[in-house]
N, C-alpha and C positions, 0 to 999 in steps of 0.2 A: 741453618740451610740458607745457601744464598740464592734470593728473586733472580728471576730467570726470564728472560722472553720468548714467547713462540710466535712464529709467521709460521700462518697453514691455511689455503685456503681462501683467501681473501682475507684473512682476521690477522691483527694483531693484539695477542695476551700477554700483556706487560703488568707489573706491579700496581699499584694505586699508587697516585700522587696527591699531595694537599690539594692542586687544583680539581680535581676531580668530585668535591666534595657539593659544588653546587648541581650537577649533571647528576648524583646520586640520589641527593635529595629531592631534585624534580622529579626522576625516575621514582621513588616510592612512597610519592605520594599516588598513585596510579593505586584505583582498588583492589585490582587482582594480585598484586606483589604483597598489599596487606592483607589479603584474604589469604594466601596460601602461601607464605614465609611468617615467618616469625621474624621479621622488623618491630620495632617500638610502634605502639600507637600511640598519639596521633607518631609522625616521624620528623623532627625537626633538623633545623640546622647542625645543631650541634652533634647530632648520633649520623650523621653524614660525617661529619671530620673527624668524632673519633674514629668511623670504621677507615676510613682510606687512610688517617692518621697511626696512630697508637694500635688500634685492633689488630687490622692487616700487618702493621709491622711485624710486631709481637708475633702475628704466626710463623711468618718465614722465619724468624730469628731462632724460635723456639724449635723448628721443627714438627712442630702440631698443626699446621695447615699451608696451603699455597693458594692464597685465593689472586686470584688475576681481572681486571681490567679489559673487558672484551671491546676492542677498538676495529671499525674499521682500517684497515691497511693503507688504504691510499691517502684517506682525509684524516685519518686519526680521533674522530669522533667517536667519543663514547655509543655503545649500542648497548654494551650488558655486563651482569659479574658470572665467574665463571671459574669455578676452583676446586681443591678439595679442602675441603670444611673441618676434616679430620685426618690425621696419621698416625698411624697406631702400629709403631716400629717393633713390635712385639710380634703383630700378626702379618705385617707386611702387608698392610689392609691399610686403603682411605675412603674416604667418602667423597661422593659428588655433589656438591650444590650450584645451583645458578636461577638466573631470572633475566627477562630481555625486557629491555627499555620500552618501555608503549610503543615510541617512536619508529622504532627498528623491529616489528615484528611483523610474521607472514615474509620474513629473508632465507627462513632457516641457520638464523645468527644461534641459537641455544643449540643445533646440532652439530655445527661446524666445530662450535666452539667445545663440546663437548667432548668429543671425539679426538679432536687435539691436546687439551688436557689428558683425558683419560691413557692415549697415547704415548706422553710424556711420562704419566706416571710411571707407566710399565717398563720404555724404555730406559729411561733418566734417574727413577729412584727405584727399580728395579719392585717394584710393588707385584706381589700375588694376587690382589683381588680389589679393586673397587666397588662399593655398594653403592644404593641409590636409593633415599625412602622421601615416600610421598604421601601426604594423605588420601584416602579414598575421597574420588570425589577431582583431584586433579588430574584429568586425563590429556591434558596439554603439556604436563610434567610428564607425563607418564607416557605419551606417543614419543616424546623426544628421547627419552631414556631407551625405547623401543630402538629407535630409529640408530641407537647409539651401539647400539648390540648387549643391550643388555637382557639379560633373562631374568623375568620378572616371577619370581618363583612361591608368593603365598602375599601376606597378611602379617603386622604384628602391633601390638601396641609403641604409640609414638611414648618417646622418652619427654620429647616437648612439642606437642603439639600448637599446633596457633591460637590464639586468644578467639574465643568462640566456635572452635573448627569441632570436627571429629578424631576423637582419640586414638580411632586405628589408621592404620596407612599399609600400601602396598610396599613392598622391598625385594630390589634387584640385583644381582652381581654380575659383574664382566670379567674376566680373565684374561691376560694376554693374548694376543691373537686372534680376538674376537670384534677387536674394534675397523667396522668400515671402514675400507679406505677412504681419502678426500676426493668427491664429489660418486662417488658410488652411492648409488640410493639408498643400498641397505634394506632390512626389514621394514616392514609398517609403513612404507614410501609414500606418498601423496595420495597412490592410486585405488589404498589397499581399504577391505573392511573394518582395521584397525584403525584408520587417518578417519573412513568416516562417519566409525561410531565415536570416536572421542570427542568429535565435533558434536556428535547428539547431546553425547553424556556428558558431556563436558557446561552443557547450557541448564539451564532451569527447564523442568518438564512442560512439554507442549501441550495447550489445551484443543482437542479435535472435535469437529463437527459433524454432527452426521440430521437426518432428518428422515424419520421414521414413512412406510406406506402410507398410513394416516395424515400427515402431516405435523405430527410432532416433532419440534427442533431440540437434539438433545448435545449436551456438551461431555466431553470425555477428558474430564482434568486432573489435577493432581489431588490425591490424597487429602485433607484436611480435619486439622481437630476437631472442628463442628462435625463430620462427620459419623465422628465416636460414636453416639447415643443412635441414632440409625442402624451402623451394623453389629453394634449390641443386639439390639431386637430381631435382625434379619440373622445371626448366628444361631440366636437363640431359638428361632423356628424350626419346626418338628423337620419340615421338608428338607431345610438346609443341612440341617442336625444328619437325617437319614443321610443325604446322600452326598457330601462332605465328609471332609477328614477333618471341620473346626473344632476347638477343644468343647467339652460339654463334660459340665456343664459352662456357659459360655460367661465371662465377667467382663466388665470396664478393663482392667487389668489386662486381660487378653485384646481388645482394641488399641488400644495404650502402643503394646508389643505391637500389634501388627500394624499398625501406621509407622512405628519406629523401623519396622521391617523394610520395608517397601520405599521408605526414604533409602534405607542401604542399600537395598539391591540398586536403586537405580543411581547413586552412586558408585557403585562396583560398574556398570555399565553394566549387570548380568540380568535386568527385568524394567519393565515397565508395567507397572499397576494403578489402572485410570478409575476411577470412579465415574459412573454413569448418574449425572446429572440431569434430571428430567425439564423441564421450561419453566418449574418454579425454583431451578436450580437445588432442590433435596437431593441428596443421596438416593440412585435406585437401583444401588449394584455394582460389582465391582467387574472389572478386565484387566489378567493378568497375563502379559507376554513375556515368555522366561527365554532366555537364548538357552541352549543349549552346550556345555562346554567341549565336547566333542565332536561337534558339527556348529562353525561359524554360521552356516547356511540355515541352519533348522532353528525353530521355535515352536515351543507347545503352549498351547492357550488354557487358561480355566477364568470360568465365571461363577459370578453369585447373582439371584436378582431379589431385589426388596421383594415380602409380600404385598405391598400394595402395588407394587409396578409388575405383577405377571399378568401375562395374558395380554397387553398392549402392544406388541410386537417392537420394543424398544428392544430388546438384547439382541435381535440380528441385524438390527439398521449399527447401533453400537458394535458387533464384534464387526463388521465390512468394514469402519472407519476405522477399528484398530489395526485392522490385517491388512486392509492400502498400507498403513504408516507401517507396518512393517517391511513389506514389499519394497516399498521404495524409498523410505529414509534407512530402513537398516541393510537392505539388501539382499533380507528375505527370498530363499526359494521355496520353501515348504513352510508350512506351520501347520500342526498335529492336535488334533482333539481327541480326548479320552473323557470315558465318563462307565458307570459301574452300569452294569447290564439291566434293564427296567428304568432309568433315568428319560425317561421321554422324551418330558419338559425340555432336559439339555439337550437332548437328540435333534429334537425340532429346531431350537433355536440354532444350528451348529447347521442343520441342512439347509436351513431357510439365509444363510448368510454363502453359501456356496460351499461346503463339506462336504467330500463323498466317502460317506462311510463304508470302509475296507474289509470290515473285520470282526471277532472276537475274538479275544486272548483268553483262554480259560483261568482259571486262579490267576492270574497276572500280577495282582497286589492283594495285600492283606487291608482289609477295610473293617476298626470297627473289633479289631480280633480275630474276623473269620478270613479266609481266603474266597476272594470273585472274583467272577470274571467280569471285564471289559470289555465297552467296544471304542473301537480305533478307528478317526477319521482323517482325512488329511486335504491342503485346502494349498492350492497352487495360485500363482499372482493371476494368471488366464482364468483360472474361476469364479472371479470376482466381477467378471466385465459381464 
């Protein structure tokens, strides 16, 4: 297959050249390009010049990939790579990879560039379908593949994951026809809840403050190992036990799973679960905010509290500081409580934080084996002031 160039957009996608080899190597040594490609670690000089050397060549030659050189048009300066990574003239199928230069990011250089590519493919090598896979966890890969038109349609295990990453990833295809035009905003645009939860999920979990009637300052952070042996013992209580759905009997093993949990969801972008940390910083409870797949706009909440931390009034000073950050970092219009009919404790805590409870649901859920009922409360960003 012979290298090819495209101007689209402002970009120019030309081949690699040997000169290119110093501008690459800069470029990844940047942590985010080793954290979520598979580059060599550390990345030296020389795995710079075989790739714009020998590598890249080899793919054009062979017909097994088109990776391209994403330059600005007017000055010609390196900004990013941008290619398919694979061809598989069998299926009439390639794959998209890229990454943008530290230098050159916040341009929308990986969308431009992408969408040009992906474009060429369809026209030029007459390709039925490009994928797009990412690990969970990059949602900066993952906004731009939006933005490209691609339909991001599950989950699968990576074939090569990055050196220390997570082994699954999301996977997307585009068809003809699907790719934005240049300078159309497209899906996921700047303005959208997609641009700015990828922003959230895309960062390390935020630790939130709140400070109780009493005066107690409590912190709402992430997850941690030390906290194993704590909700061990709060699983393992008769009260939690009743009115939960935790496994019982309760083991380390099960802690273990649910901290591995809850790193994934909020990598998926689909939950945030804080742990309520009291002012000697112990574990005294957890807050789980789930989105909803059906509704961008809803979240349902569930909590746990330590037995030594009930009755302090920490869990409704803690759920207002989870349910602000959802209101207005994720754009929250609703978030919904539920709890099984006789649950007080959580009743209290869920009105005393601004809940107005709606309802019951008769058998609603099986709890336990048996079918209960529920009651349902719901809690608007105005209810909180």
């Amino acid at each position: 297959m012979e290298p090819v160039e495209i101007t689209e957009d402002g970009l120019l996608l030309r081949p690699w050249r040997p000169t290119d080899a110093a501008d690459v190597h800069r470029a990844c040594q940047d942590p985010d390009i080793q954290r979520w490609t598979t580059v060599p670690r550390p990345y030296l000089p020389e795995h710079a010049s075989d790739f714009v050397g020998a590598i890249s060549a080899a793919a054009w030659a062979q017909g097994t990939g088109a990776p391209f050189a994403v330059c600005d048009a007017a000055t010609g300066d390196l900004l990013g790579s941008c290619g398919l990574v694979s061809i598989d003239r069998g299926l009439d199928s390639g794959e998209l990879g890229y990454w943008t230069a530290p230098w050159a990011r916040g341009q929308g250089v990986a969308v431009r560039a992408c969408r040009a590519v992906t474009r060429w493919a369809f026209d030029a090598l007459k390709l039925r379908r490009v994928i797009w896979q990412a690990e969970l966890g990059n949602h900066a890969s993952r906004l731009v593949a939006l933005r490209t038109g691609f339909r991001i349609g599950g989950e699968l295990r990576l074939a090569h994951p990055a050196e220390g990453g997570r082994p699954d990833g999301w996977v997307g295809s585009l068809l003809p026809g699907e790719v934005p035009a240049p300078g159309d905003v497209g899906p996921a645009g700047p303005d959208t809840l997609d641009a700015r939860r990828a922003a959230v999920f895309g960062r390390p979990q935020p630790t939130l403050l709140a400070t109780t009637a009493g005066g107690a300052e409590l912190r709402m952070r992430p997850m941690e190992e030390r906290d194993l042996d704590d909700i061990v013992t709060t699983c393992q209580d008769l009260d939690t036990v009743r009115w939960t759905s935790v496994p019982h009997p309760y083991q380390r093993g099960d802690a273990e799973g649910y901290l591995a949990f809850v790193q994934g969801t909020w990598a998926r972008g689909t939950s945030g679960c804080f742990v309520i940390a009291g002012p000697d910083d112990r574990f005294a409870g957890t807050i789980d905010l789930r989105l909803q797949p059906t509704d961008p706009l809803l979240a349902d909440v569930g909590f746990m509290t330590a037995p030594y931390a009930r009755g302090r009034g920490w869990m409704p000073a803690a759920l207002v500081a989870v349910a602000a950050w959802g209101f207005t970092t994720l754009g929250l219009a609703r978030i919904e409580w539920s709890a099984n009919v006789g649950n007080t404790a959580s009743r209290r805590a869920a009105e005393k934080a601004g809940f107005t409870v709606e309802g019951t649901l008769r058998g609603a859920l099986t709890h336990r084996g048996e079918r209960v009922d529920i009651w349902r409360a719901g809690l608007l960003a105005e209810d909180l002031a």
